[in-house]
TIKOL-758568 format. One line per 5 residues: their letters; for each residue x, y, z of C-alpha. Coordinates in steps of 0.2 Angstrom, whole numbers, m for minus. Layout:
N
a) X Y Z  ...
//
This chain:
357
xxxxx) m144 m30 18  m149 m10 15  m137 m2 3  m122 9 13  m113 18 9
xxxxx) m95 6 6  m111 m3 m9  m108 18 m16  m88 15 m13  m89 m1 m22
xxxxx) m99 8 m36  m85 19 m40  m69 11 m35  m62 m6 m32  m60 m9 m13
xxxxx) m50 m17 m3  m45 m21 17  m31 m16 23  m33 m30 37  m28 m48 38
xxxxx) m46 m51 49  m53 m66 41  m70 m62 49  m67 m42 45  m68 m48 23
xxxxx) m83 m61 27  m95 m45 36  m92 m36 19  m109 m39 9  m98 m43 m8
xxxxx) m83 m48 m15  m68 m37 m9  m53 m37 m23  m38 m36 m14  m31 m39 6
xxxxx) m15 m27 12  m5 m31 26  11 m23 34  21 m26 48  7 m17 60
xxxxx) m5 m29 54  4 m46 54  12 m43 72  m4 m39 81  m13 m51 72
xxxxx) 0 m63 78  2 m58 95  m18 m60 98  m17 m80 92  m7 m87 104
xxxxx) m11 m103 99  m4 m99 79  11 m91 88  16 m108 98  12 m118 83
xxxxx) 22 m109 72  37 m108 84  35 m126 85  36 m131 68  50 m116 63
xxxxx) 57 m108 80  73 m120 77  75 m109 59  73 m91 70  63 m81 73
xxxxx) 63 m71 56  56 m88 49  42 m89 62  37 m71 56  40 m75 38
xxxxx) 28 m90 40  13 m79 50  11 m66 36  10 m79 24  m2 m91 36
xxxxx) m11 m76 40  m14 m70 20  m17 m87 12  m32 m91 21  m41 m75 14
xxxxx) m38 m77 m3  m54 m88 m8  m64 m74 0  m54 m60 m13  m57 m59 m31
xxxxx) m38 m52 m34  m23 m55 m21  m17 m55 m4  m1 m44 m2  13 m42 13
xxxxx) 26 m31 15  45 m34 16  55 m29 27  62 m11 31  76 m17 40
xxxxx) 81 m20 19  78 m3 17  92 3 10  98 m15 1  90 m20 m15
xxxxx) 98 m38 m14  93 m39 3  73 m34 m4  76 m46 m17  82 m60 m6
xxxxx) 66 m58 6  55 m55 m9  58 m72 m16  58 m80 2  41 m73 2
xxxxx) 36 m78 m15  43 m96 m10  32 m98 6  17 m93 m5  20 m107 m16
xxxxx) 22 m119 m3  7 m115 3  m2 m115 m15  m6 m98 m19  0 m95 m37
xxxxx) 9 m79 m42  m7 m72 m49  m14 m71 m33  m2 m59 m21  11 m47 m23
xxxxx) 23 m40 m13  25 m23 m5  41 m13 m5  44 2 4  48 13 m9
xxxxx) 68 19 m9  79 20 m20  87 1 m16  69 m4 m17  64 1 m34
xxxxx) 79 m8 m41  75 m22 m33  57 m20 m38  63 m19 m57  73 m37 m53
xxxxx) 57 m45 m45  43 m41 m57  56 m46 m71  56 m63 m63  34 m61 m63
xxxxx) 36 m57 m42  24 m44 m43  24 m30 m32  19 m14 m23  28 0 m23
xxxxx) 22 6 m3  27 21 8  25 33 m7  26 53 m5  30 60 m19
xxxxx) 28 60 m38  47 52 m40  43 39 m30  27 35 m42  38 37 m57
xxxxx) 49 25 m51  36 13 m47  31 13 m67  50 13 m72  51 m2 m61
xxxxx) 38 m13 m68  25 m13 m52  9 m20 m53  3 m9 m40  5 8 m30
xxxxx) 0 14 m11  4 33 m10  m2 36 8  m16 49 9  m11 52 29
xxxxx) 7 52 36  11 37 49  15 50 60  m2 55 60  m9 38 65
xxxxx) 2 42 81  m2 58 87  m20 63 83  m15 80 83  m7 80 67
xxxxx) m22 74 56  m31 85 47  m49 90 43  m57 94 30  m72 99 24
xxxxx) m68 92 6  m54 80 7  m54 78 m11  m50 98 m15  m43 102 2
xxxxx) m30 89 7  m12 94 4  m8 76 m2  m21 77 m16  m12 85 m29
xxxxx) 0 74 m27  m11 60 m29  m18 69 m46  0 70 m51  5 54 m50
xxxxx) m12 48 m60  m8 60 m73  11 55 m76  3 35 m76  m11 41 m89
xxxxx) 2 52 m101  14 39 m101  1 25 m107  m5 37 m122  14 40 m124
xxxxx) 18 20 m122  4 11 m123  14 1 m106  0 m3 m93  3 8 m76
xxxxx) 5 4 m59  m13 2 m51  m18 14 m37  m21 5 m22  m23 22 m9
xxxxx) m20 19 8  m20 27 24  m36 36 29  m44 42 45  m63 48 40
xxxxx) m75 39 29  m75 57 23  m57 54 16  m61 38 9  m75 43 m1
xxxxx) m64 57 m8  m54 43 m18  m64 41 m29  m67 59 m36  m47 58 m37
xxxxx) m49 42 m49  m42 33 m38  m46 14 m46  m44 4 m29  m43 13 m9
xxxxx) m39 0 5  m49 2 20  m46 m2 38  m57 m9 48  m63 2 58
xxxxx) m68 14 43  m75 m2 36  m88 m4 49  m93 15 47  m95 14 30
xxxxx) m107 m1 32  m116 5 48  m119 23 36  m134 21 24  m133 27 5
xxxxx) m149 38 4  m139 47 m10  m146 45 m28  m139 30 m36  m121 35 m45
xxxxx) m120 42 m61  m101 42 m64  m94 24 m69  m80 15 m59  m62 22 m60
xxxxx) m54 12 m74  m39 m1 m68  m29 5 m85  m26 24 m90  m33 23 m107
xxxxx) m48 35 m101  m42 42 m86  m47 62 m85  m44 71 m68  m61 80 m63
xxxxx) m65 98 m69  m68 103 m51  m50 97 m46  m39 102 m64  m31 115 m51
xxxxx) m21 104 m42  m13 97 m57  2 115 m55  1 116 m36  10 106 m22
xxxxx) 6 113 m3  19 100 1  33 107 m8  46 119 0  46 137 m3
xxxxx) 59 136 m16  49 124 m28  49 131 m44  32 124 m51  42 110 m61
xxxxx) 34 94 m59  47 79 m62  44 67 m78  49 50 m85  63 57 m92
xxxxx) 74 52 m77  79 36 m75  76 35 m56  79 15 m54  95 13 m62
xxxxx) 112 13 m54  104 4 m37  88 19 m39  103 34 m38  91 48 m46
xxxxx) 75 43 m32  86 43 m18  92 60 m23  74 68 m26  69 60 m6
xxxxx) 85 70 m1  77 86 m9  59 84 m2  58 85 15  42 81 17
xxxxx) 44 63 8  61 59 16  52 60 35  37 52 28  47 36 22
xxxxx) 60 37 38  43 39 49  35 23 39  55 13 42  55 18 63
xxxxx) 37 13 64  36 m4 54  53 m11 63  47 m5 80  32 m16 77
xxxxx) 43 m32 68  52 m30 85  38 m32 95  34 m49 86  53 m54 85
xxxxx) 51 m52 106  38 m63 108  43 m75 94  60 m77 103  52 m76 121
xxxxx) 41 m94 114  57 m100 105  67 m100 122  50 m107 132  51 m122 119
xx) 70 m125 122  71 m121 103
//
C-alpha cells in the first residue's frame, strides 16, 4: 500500500480508533494501539446488529436491560483486542456522574464481564467522565489495578486530578460535543496547533505531567486526545506532543485516502513517559495564555499543590463551578452520553418485552 498520510501520523504518535468497527481496525495498514468507545459508539453499533441485540436480550434480558448493555460494550470491545497492540476501553456510565460509589460499583461490573470473557486487566481500561465523584472513584479503581481514563476533560484541574488519581490514561477533548452537534460551532483554522483555543490547554496539562515526573519521578497519565473534526486537527496532535490521538473513522478513511508526499519525518515519536517531553519552540506561547478563560482569570495556572481528589474530589468540583467553559463542556458530554444510553435502553427493553423476558 502507498504511504498516507495516517503511515506520517503513526510516525510521530501512537494512534488509535475511537470506533468499535472490527472491519474499520483491520483497513488500517498496521497495528493500531488502542480501541475507545463510549456510549455513542456502543449504542449505534448495537442498534445496527439486530441479530447481537436479540442474542444478548436472550441470554441477559431476564437481568435488565442495564445487563444487556453492559454485556454489548464488552462483546463489542473484546473481539478487537487481538488486532490492537494495547487495550480496548469503554466508558461508564454518566448517570453515576455525580457518585463515586456508583462509578466504582459499574467499574468493577465492567472489569468482571472483561474477565469473563478472558481479556486480562492489561489489556482494557475504563473511562470515567471526569468529576469530582469520578476521580475519587478513579483513585479507588486504579488502587485495586482497574485502570482507567480520565474522559470528558476541559480543563488543567481536571488533568491534575487525573495524575492525583492514579489514571493510566487522559482524553482532554480537542472539540466540544456540542460542536459534533451543531456544525456551526466548530472552528477553523488554518493552524490548529497554534490557533485552537483548546491548545494551550492541552500544552498545560502536558506540562503539569512532565514537571511533576522530573519533580516525582511517578509516571503520568498518557494522552490519548480525542475529538476532532479535520485531518488538519489530528495532525496538529502531534506538534502538541501529544503521545496517542484517537481517531474516528471517518477521519481515518481521509487520512488513508491522502498520500504522504511530504519528506519522511524528522522529529521522533512523542514519548509515552514525560522524561523528555519539551513543548515546541513555535508554541512556548501558549504555555501563559488561555482564550478559554473568563475575563477575570488572573494568569495563574493551577498546580499539584491542591488535592483535588480527596474528600469525594471536593477541590475539582469546585474549579468546574468556576470555569464556565469546563462546567458546560462536561454537563454537555452527561446530556449527550445518557440521551444515547436511552436510546439502547428503548430498544433493549422493546426486545426484552418481545421475548416475554
Amino acid at each position: 500500500m502507498a504511504r498516507s498520510m495516517l503511515h506520517r501520523l503513526e510516525d510521530l504518535c501512537n494512534v488509535d480508533v475511537d470506533d468499535a468497527d472490527t472491519g474499520l481496525i483491520k483497513s488500517i495498514p498496521f497495528t493500531p494501539h488502542n480501541q475507545t468507545s463510549n456510549q455513542a459508539i456502543i449504542t449505534n453499533a448495537l442498534l445496527a446488529d439486530e441479530a447481537l441485540l436479540k442474542d444478548l436480550v436472550r441470554q441477559h434480558g431476564s437481568q435488565g436491560w442495564e445487563r444487556v448493555y453492559d454485556q454489548a460494550a464488552i462483546d463489542l470491545t473484546a473481539r478487537n483486542v487481538p488486532l490492537l497492540s494495547g487495550r480496548v476501553l469503554i466508558q461508564t456510565s454518566l448517570r453515576h456522574i455525580s457518585s463515586a460509589s456508583a462509578t466504582i460499583a459499574h467499574a468493577r461490573t465492567l472489569a468482571g464481564l472483561y474477565a469473563v470473557a478472558g481479556v486480562p486487566r492489561d489489556r482494557f481500561a475504563i473511562k470515567i467522565p471526569f468529576s469530582g465523584a469520578a476521580a475519587a472513584a478513579a483513585r479507588v479503581l486504579n488502587a485495586e489495578g482497574i485502570r482507567t481514563l480520565a474522559t470528558g476533560v476541559f480543563s488543567l484541574e481536571q488533568g491534575i486530578a487525573a495524575s492525583q488519581s492514579g489514571c493510566l490514561f487522559i482524553s482532554p477533548y480537542y472539540n466540544e460535543i456540542a460542536a459534533h452537534l451543531d456544525a456551526s460551532l466548530r472552528p477553523t483554522f488554518e493552524d490548529p496547533a497554534l490557533e485552537h483555543p483548546m491548545s494551550p490547554r492541552i500544552i498545560h496539562i502536558l506540562e503539569a505531567f512532565a514537571k511533576a515526573y522530573r519533580e516525582t519521578g511517578k509516571e503520568q497519565p498518557i494522552m490519548v486526545i480525542a475529538s476532532h473534526f479535520t485531518a488538519g486537527e489530528i495532525m496538529a496532535m502531534a506538534e502538541l506532543g501529544c503521545p496517542h490521538v484517537t481517531i474516528p473513522p471517518h477521519l481515518i478513511k481521509t487520512l488513508l485516502e491522502t498520500p504522504d508526499t511530504l519528506p519522511l519525518p524528522t522529529t521522533k515519536k512523542a514519548k509515552l513517559s514525560y522524561a523528555e517531553f519539551a513543548t515546541a519552540q513555535r508554541l512556548t506561547k501558549l504555555s501563559t495564555i488561555d482564550p478559554l478563560a473568563g475575563p477575570d482569570w488572573d494568569g495563574v495556572l493551577a498546580d499539584m499543590q491542591t488535592d483535588y481528589v480527596a474528600n469525594d474530589g471536593e477541590k475539582l468540583d469546585e474549579a468546574l463551578r468556576r470555569d464556565a467553559i469546563a462546567n458546560k463542556r462536561l454537563k454537555d458530554a452527561e446530556v449527550f452520553f445518557i440521551e444515547m444510553e436511552n436510546k439502547a435502553k428503548e430498544a433493549i427493553e422493546k426486545e426484552i418485552a418481545a421475548q416475554g423476558l
